[in-house]
N, C-alpha and C positions, 0 to 999 in steps of 0.2 A: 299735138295734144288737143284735145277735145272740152267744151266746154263742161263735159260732163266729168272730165278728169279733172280740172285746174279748180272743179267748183264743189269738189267731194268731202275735199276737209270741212267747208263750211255746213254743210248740213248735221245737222242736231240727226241721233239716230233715233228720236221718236218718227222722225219721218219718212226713215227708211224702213221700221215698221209696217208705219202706213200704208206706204207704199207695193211692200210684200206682201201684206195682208188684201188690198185692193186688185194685186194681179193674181192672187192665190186663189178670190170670191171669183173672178173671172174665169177661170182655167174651170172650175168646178160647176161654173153655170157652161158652160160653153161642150164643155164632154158630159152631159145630160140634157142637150140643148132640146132634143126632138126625142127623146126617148119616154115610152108611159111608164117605164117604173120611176126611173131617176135616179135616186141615193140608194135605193133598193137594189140596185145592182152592186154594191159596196159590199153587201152581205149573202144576194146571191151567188157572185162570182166564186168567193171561198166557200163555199159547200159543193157548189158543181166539181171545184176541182178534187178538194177530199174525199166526197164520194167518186169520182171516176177513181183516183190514186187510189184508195182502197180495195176498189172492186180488183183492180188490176194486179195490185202488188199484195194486199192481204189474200184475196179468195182465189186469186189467177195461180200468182207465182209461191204463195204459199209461207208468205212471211210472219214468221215466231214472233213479233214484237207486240206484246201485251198494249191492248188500249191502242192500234195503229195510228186511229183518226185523230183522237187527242196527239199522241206525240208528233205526229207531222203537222199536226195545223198550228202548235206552238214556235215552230219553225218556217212553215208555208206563209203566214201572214209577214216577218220582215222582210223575208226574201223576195216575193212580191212586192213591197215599199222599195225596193234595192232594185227592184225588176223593172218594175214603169216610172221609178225618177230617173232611170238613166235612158230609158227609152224617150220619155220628152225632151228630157233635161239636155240631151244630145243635137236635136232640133231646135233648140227653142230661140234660138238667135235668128234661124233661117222661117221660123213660123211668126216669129214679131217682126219681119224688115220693116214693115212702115214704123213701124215704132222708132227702131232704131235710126231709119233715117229721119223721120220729121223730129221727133225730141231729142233732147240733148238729156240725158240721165243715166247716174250709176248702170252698167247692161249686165252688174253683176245680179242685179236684183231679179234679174230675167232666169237664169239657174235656181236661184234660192226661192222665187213663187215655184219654179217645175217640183222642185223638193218639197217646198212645204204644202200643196194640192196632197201631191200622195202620200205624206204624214196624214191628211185629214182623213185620204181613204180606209190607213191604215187602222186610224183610232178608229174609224163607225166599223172596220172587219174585227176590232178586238170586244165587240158584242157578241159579234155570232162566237167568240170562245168564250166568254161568259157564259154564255147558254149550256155552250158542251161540258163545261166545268160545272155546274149546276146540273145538268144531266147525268152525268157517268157516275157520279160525282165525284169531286176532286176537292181537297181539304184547303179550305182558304190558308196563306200561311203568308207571317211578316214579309218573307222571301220572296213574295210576287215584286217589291219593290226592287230586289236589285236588275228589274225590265229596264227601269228609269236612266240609271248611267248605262245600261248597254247598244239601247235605242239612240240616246246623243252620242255616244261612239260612233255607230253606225252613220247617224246624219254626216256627223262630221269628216268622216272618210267618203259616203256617198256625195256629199257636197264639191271636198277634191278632185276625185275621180272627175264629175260633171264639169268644172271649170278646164278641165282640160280637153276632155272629150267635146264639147260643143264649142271649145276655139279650136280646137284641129280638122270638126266635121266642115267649118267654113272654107278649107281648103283642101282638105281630099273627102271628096264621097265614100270610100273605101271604108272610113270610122264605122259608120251603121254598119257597115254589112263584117266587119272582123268582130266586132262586140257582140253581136248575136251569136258568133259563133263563143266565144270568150267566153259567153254566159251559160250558154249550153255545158260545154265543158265544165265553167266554176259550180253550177246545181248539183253534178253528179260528184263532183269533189268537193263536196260541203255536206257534214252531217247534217239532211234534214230527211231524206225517205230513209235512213238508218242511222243506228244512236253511236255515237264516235265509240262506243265499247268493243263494236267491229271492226273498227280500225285498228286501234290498239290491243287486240287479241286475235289476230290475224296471224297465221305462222306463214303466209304467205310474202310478208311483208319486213323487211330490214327494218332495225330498231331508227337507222336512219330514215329510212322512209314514211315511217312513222311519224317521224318528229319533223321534217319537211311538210308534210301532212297537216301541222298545226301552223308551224311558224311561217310555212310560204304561204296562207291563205287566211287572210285578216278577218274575213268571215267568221272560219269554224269556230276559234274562241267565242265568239257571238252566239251562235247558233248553240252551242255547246251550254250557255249560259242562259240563256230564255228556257231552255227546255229542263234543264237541272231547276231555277230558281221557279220556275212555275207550276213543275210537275213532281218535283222530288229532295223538296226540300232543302235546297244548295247543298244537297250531298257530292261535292263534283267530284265526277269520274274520271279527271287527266289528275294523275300529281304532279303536282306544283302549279294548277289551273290559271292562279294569279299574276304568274311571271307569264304566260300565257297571252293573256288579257291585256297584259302592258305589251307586249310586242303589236296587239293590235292598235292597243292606242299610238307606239309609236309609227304604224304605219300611217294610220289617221293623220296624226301633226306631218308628219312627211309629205302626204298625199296633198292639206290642205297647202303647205307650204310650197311645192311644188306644181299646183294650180294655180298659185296667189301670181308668182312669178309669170308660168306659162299665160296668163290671162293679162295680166298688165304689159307685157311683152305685144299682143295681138288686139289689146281692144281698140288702140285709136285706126285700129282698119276692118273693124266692123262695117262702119256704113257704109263703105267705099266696098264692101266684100259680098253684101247682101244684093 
């Protein structure tokens, strides 16, 4: 056991605060280290990609979806948060070794700075959808708030996933390279370049496939629900959306729960493993 373990109950969590917030100011100086825009890449990034995505799938391929760039970019911006926390968040034991070996400290804190960095990118990319919302225009409505519990869902399954993913990268290299592929596959099976109405009206598709469709992928409730509550007034388009939504959550508490385990299982052979 490690003295970072035996001495964990003793810390006060305003300090693990601190803590996260001082490695989270690092991460953010350090990925604009040498670049002349800097944070302006936050907001460049998601417009290069909705306009390529549009060119390709609105004018190219010919897609019927009213307003494309609004409704994909109310989806493109978490998914991207989900995109590059699991991309560091999966290194990030192997990018702090010195860390982990010369100090002795929580190395849970090391996942939760990866997460909370691409929270902060995500908040400065939810300007450039202000703008679009303000452009197109788009009806403010009370319902933008229900973002708020579906983004902390999200952290809190994105956080599980990471506690596992970056103690199994310390021993098979293989993690990076099956998750990229994971993710490829999870993008095109997650309603975000089309509105789950395609899914569900699909006669290509078994009523069970359908519904595997929602409840094998904790995402799509997510994605289903940023785009309904930001763009259409939580008119939601699955019935019974809600029970939906709790399956995500309970994959969340499962995922966090089964992190907590995998990660206390592995951490006193971090330093010994870096």
């Amino acid at each position: 056991m490690t003295a970072a373990t035996r001495g964990r109950g003793a810390v006060a969590p305003w300090v693990w605060v601190q803590a996260v917030t001082l490695l989270v100011r690092r991460d953010l100086k350090l990925r604009y280290k040498n670049s002349a825009l800097g944070f302006l890449w936050s907001f460049i990034n998601p417009l290069m990609q909705i306009v390529v995505m549009t060119i390709v799938f609105k004018y190219i391929m010919g897609s019927t979806i009213k307003n494309f760039s609004v409704e994909l970019l109310t989806c493109l911006l978490p998914w991207t948060f989900f995109l590059q926390s699991l991309g560091d968040g999966t290194v990030c034991l192997i990018k702090d070794a010195v860390l982990i070996k010369k100090y002795p400290f929580p190395r849970i804190l090391l996942p939760a700075a990866a997460l909370g960095s691409n929270f902060v990118h995500m908040s400065l990319s939810f300007i450039v959808l202000l703008v679009v919302f303000l452009a197109v225009p788009v009806t403010m409505h009370w319902c933008f708030l229900w973002v708020l519990p579906l983004l902390f869902i999200q952290a809190c399954l994105t956080l599980g996933v990471l506690m596992i993913l970056s103690a199994l990268q310390m021993y098979y290299e293989d993690v990076k390279f099956i998750i990229t592929w994971v993710l490829q596959v999870l993008f095109f099976l997650s309603p975000i370049l089309y509105p789950v109405e395609q899914v569900l009206n699909s006669t290509r598709l078994t009523p069970l496939m359908k519904e595997l469709y929602i409840v094998g992928n904790p995402l799509a409730p997510l994605f289903i629900g940023y785009r309904t509550a930001l763009l259409h007034g939580a008119q939601w388009p699955v019935p019974g959306y809600f029970g939906y939504l709790g399956i995500s959550i309970a994959w969340a508490a499962l995922l966090l729960v089964v992190g907590t385990l995998v990660w206390r299982r592995y951490e006193w052979q971090f330093p010994e493993m870096v």
